[in-house]
C-alpha positions in Angstrom: -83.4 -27.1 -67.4 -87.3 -26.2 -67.5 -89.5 -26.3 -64.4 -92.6 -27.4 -65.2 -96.1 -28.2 -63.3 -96.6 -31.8 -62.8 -99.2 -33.7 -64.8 -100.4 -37.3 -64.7 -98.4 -37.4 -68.0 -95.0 -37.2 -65.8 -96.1 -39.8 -63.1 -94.1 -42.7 -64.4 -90.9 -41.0 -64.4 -92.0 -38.7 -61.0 -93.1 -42.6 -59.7 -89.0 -43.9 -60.9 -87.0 -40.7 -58.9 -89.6 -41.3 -56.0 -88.6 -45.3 -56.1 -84.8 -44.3 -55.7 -85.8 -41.9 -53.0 -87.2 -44.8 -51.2 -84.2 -47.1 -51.9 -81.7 -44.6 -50.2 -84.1 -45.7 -47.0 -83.6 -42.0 -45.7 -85.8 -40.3 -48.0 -89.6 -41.4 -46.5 -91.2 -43.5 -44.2 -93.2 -44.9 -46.8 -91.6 -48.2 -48.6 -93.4 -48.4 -51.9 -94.4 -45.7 -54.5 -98.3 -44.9 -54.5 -100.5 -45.3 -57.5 -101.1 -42.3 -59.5 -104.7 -41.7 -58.7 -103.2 -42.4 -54.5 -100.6 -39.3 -55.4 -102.7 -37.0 -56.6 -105.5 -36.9 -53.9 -102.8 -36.9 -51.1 -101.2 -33.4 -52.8 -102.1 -30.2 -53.1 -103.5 -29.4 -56.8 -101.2 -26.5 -57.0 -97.6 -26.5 -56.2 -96.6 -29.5 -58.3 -93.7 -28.7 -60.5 -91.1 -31.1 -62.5 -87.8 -29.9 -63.7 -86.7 -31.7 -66.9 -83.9 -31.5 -69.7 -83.5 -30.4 -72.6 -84.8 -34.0 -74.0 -87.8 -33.5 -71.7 -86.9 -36.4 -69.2 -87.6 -35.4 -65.6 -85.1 -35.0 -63.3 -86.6 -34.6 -60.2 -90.5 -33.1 -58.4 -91.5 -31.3 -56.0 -95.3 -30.9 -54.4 -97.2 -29.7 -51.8 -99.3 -32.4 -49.3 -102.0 -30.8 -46.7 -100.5 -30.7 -43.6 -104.6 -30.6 -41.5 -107.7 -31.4 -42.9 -108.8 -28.6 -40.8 -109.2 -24.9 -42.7 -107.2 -22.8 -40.2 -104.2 -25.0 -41.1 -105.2 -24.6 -45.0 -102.0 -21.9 -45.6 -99.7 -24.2 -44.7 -98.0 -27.7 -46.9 -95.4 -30.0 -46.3 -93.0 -30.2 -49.1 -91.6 -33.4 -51.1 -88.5 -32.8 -53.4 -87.1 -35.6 -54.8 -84.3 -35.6 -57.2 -82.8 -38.7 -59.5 -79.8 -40.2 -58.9 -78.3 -39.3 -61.8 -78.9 -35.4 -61.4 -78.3 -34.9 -57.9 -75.1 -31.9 -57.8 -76.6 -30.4 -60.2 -78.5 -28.0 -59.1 -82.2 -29.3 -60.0 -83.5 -29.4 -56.0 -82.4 -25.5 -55.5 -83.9 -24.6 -58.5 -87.4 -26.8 -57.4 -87.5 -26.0 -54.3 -87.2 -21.8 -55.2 -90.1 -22.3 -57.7 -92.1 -24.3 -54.9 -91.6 -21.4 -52.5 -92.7 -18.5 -55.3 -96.0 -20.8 -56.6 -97.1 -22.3 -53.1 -97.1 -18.0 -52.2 -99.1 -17.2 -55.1 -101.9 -19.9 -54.0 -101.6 -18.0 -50.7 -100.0 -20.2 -48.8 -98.2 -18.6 -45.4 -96.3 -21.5 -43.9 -93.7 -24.4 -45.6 -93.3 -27.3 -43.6 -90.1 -30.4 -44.1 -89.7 -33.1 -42.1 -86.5 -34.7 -42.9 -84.7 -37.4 -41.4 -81.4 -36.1 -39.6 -78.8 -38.1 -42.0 -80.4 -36.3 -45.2 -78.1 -33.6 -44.4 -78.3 -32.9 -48.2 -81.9 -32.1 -47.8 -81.5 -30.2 -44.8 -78.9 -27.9 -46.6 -81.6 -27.6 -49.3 -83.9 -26.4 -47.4 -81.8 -23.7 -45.2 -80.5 -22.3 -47.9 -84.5 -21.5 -49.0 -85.6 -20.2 -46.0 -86.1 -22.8 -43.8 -85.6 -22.9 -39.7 -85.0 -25.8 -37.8 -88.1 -26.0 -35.4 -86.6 -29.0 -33.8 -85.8 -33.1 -33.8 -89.3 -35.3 -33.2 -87.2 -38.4 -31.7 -88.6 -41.6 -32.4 -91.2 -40.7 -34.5 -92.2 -43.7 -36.5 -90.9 -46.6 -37.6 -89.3 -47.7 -41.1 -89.1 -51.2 -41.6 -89.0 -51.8 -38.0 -86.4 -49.3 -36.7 -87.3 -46.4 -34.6 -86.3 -42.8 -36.9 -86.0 -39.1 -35.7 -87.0 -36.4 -37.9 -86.2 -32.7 -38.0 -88.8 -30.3 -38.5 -88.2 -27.4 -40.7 -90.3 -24.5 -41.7 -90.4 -21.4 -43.9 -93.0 -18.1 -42.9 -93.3 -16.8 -45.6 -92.2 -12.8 -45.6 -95.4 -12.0 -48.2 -98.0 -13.7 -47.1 -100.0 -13.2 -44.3 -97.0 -10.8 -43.2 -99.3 -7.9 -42.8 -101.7 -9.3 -40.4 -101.5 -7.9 -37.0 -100.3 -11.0 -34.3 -102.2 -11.1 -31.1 -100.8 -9.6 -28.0 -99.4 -12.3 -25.6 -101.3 -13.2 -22.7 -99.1 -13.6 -19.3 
């Protein structure tokens, strides 16, 4: 397996494993697949990675989406992994989601964000096993198709960066 950054190049086979995402109805709120050009302006320009075989079909993404327009937030991203059906067991979301975590720290980035609804429990593994904390359950968050979800909010600090800045002393 090679993990690779992703290009417009891979969209129509990043658009496919994002399309069976959606089908499993507990992947996003969203309930169609963006446009390319839609895609790439709501993610990060770095931080977009494919793995792919041997053959050089993709077998699942991951990216980085802003989580704030506004700059102090600009350290932080809420990951997407996706896998295809056909791959899934196999190792390609650990092996994403470990190569997310070492690029978004090279572009400086101090603070990984998931939210993930609570039957993904695949996911949520996922993204323990990388770091991740359970912040807490946002109940009733949005709607999908007319239904009421939760979501669980994960993060990862990351231990490099920004780890050397002195925190503020607490106010009582």
């Amino acid at each position: 397996m090679n993990i690779l950054p992703l290009t417009a190049a891979h969209w129509e086979q990043v658009r496919a494993i994002y399309e069976q995402g959606l089908a499993t109805g507990n992947a996003t709120f969203q309930t169609e697949a963006p446009t390319w050009p839609d895609w790439d302006r709501g993610h990060l320009a770095h931080s977009r990675l494919v793995a792919t075989d041997a053959a050089g079909h993709v077998l699942g993404w991951a990216a980085l989406s802003p989580v704030s327009g506004r700059c102090v937030y600009g350290g932080v991203g809420e990951v997407s992994v996706y896998v295809a059906a056909e791959a899934r067991g196999r190792g390609v979301g650990q092996q994403l989601l470990r190569q997310l975590v070492a690029e978004s720290e090279a572009q400086g980035m101090w603070t990984l964000q998931a939210g993930i609804f609570p039957e993904n429990t695949a996911s949520i593994r996922l993204h323990e096993a990388h770091g991740f904390r359970l912040v807490g359950r946002r109940e009733r968050i949005g709607q999908l198709r007319g239904v009421w979800r939760d979501t669980v909010l994960l993060e990862r600090r990351s231990p490099v960066v920004g780890a050397d800045q002195p925190q503020p002393a607490a106010t009582a």
